[in-house]
C-alpha positions in Angstrom: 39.6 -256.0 -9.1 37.6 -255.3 -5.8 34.1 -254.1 -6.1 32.7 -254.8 -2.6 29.4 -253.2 -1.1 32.1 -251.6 1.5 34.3 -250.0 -1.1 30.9 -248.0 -2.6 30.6 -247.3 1.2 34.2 -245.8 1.2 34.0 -244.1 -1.6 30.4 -242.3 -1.0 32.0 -241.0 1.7 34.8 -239.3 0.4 32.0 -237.9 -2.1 30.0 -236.7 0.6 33.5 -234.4 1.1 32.4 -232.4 -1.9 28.9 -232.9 -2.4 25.3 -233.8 -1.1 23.3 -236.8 -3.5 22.8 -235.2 -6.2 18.8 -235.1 -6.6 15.8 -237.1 -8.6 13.0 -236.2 -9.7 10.0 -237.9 -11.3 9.4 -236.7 -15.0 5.3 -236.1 -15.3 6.5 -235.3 -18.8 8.1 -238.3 -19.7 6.0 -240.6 -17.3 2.4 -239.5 -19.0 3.9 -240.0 -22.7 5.4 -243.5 -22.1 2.7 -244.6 -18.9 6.1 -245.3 -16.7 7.4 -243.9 -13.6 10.5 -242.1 -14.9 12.7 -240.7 -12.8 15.7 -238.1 -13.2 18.8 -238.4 -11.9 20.2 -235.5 -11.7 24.1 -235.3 -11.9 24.0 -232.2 -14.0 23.6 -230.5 -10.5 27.0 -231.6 -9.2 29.9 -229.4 -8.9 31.0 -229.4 -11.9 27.9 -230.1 -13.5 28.6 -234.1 -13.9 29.0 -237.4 -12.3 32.6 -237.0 -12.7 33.6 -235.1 -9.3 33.0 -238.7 -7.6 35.4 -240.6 -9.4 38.1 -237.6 -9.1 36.9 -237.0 -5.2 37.2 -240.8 -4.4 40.8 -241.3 -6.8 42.5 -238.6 -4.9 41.2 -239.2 -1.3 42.3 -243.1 -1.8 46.0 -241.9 -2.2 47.8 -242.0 1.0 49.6 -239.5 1.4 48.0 -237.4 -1.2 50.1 -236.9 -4.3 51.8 -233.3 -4.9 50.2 -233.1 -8.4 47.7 -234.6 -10.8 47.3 -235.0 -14.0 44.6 -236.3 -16.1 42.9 -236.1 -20.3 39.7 -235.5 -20.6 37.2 -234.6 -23.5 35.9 -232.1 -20.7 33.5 -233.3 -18.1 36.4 -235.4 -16.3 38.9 -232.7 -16.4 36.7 -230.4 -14.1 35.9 -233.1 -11.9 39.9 -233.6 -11.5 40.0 -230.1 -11.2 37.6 -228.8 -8.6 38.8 -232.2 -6.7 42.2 -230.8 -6.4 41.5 -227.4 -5.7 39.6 -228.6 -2.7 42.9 -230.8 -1.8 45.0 -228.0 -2.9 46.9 -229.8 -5.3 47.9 -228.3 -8.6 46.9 -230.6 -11.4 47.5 -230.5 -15.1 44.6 -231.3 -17.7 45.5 -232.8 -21.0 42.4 -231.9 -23.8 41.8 -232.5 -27.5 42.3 -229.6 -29.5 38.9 -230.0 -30.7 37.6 -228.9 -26.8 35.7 -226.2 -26.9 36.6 -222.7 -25.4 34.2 -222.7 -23.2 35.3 -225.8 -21.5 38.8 -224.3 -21.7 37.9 -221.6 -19.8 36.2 -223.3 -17.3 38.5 -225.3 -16.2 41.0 -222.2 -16.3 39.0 -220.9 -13.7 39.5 -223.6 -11.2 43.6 -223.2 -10.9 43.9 -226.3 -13.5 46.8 -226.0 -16.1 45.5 -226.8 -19.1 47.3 -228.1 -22.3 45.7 -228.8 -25.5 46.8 -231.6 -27.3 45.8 -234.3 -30.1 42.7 -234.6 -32.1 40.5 -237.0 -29.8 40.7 -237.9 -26.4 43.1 -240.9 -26.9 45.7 -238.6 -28.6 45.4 -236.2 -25.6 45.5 -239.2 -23.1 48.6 -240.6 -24.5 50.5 -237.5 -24.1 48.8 -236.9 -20.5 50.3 -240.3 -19.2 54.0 -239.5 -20.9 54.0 -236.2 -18.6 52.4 -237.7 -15.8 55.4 -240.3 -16.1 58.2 -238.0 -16.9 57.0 -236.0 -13.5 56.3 -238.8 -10.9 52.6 -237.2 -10.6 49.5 -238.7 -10.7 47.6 -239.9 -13.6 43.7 -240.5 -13.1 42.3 -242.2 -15.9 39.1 -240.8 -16.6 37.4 -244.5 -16.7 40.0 -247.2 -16.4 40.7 -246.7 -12.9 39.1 -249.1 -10.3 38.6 -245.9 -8.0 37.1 -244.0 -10.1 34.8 -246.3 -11.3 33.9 -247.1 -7.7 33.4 -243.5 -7.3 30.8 -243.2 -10.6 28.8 -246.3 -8.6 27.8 -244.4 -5.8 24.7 -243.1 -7.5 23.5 -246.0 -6.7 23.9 -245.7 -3.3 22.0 -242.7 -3.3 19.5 -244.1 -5.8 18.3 -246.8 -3.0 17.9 -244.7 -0.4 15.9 -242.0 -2.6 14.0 -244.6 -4.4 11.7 -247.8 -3.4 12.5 -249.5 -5.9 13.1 -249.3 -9.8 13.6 -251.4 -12.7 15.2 -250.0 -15.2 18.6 -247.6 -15.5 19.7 -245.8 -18.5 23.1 -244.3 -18.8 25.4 -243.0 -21.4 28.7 -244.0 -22.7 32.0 -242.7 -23.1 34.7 -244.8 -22.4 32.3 -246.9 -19.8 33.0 -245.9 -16.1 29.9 -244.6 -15.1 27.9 -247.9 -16.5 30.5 -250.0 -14.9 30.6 -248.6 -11.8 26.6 -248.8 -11.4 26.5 -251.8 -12.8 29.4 -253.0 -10.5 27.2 -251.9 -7.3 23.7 -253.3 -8.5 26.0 -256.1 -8.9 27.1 -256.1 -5.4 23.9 -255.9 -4.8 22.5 -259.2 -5.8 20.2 -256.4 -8.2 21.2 -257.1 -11.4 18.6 -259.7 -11.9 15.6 -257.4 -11.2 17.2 -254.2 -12.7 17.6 -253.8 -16.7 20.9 -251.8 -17.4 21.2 -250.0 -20.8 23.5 -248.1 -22.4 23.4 -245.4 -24.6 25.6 -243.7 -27.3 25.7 -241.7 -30.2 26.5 -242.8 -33.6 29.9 -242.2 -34.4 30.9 -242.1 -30.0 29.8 -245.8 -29.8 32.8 -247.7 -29.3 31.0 -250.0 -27.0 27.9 -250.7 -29.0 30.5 -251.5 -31.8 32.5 -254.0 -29.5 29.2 -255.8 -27.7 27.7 -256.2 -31.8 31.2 -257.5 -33.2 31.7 -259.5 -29.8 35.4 -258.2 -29.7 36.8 -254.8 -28.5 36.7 -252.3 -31.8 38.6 -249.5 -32.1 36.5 -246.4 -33.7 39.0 -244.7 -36.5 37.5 -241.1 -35.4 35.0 -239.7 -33.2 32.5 -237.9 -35.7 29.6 -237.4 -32.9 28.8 -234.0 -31.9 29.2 -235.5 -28.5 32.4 -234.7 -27.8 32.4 -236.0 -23.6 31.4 -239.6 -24.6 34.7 -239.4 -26.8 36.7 -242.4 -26.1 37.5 -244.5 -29.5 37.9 -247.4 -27.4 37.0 -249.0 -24.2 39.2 -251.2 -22.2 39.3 -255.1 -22.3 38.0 -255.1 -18.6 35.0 -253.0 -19.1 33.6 -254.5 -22.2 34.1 -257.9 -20.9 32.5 -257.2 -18.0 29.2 -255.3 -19.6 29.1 -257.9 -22.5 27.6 -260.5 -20.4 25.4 -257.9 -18.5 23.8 -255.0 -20.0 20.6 -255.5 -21.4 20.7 -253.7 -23.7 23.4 -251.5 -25.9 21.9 -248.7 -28.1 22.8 -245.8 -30.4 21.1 -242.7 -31.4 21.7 -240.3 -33.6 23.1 -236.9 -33.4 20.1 -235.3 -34.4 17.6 -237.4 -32.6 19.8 -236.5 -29.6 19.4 -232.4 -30.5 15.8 -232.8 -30.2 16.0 -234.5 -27.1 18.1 -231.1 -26.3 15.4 -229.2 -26.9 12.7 -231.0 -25.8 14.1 -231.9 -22.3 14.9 -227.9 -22.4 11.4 -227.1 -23.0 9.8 -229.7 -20.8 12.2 -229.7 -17.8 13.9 -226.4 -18.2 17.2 -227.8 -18.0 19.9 -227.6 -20.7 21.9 -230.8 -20.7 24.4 -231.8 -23.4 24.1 -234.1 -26.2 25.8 -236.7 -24.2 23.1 -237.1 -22.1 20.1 -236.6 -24.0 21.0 -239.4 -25.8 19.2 -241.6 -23.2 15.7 -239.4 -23.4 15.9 -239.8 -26.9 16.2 -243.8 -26.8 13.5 -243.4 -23.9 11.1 -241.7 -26.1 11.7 -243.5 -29.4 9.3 -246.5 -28.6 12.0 -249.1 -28.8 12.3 -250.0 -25.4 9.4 -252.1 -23.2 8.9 -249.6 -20.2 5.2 -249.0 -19.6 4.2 -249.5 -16.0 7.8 -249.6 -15.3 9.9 -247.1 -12.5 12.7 -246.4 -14.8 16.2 -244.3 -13.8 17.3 -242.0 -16.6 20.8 -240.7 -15.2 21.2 -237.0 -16.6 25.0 -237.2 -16.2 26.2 -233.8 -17.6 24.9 -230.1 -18.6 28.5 -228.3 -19.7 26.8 -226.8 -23.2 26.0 -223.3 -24.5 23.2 -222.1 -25.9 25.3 -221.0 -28.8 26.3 -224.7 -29.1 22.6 -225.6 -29.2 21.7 -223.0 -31.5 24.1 -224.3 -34.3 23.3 -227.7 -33.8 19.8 -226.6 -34.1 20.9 -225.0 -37.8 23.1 -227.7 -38.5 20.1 -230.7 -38.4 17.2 -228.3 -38.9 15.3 -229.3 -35.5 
């Protein structure tokens, strides 16, 4: 597979078709309580309210022609990338979620012209049945983290990183099935940066099929997705991903589902932005001591805000933070 310092150039441009960089900002919260430079980047601003138009934007723009209709399984996040993507392109697309997805993500992506079909109980049920259609139809199926496109697309936060920052040493992202992490660890890679930048990644207990694999040293398949996190949802990663982050990621780590809650609220009360449990996994390793960043510039990437309150709220009840 290709990952060349020209095809993040390719690819930010056809992001730049849908969006500006998506912005950072340094943390005087988090910076004064851990004596780092932290800094916020913010993807939760994106259309779509993710990192995930970039891989969609970049996926559909490197088809030639363009295809007459898309489809794609998603545990939410990916799905409205795909979507607002192809309504740009005006092509109809068809997205395949688990039956678990919430209405609210239903009804967003309603809203965009998507067709959307509920189907199986985790993501990998719904993907399975995505790729039969897509088959059956001769349309398009855009993986939401397999595909070498869209994971080229995810690394272009790092071309927007180097221009906005001097330098840093330190990224933290969360995990799903692994194409954000690959795709900025791909262009550090590039780069020649991986030796001065730390990558970590971040799930939650009972999402984590890729701390699971990196412990065991072989892929694992989760039997069930019990995190609250529904977007990092994927009970396995692929053989190409984990064997490329085994040998660099510094570090793999889990949280909890109620350690990531208060990180909810605490990044709501601090920064006055309400971002899902999927992301404020990574504040919630940042601020639980077990990582060595003081005097450090470190990248926290706040990769997706598609909650309610009223999801908050019973979380809240449900682990009494």
């Amino acid at each position: 597979m290709s990952y060349r310092l020209e095809d993040f150039d390719l690819a930010e441009e056809h992001v730049r078709r849908v969006m500006s960089p998506s912005p950072v900002i340094r943390s005087g919260w988090l910076s004064d309580m851990l004596r780092a430079d932290v800094f916020l980047k913010l993807e939760c601003l994106n259309p779509g309210h993710s990192f995930k138009i970039r891989g969609a934007m970049h996926s559909l723009l490197s088809q030639n022609p363009l295809p007459n209709y898309v489809v794609t399984a998603s545990g939410g996040n990916h799905g409205l990338g795909v979507a607002i993507a192809a309504r740009l392109l005006n092509i109809p697309c068809r997205v395949f979620l688990p039956i678990s997805t919430s209405k609210y993500r239903v009804e967003l992506l309603e809203k965009l012209g998507a067709e959307v079909r509920l189907a199986g109980n985790t993501w990998d049920d719904a993907n399975k049945i995505a790729i039969e259609f897509a088959s059956e139809t001769s349309s398009l199926y855009i993986h939401p983290f397999a595909d070498v496109e869209v994971i080229t697309g995810q690394g272009t936060i790092i071309n927007e990183l180097i221009d906005q920052i001097d330098n840093f040493d330190m990224i933290l992202v969360s995990v799903g099935g692994g194409g954000l992490i690959t795709g900025i660890t791909r262009n550090l890679d590039a780069r020649g940066l991986l030796d001065h930048v730390e990558v970590h990644s971040v799930e939650t207990k009972g999402a984590d099929s890729l701390f699971q694999s990196i412990s065991a040293g072989k892929l694992v398949t989760l039997p069930d997705i019990t995190s609250i996190a529904k977007t990092l949802g994927a009970r396995r990663t692929t053989p190409e991903i984990f064997s490329y982050l085994r040998d660099r990621l510094s570090g793999a780590h889990i949280v909890t589902d109620k350690s990531a809650v208060a990180s909810m609220v605490e990044f709501l009360e601090h920064e006055k932005i309400l971002v899902e449990p999927a992301t404020s996994c990574t504040v919630s390793l940042l601020t639980s001591g077990s990582l060595d960043i003081e005097g450090k510039r470190v990248v926290v990437v706040i990769c997706g805000s598609n909650v309610t309150l009223d999801e908050l709220s019973a979380w809240r009840q449900r682990f009494d933070v």
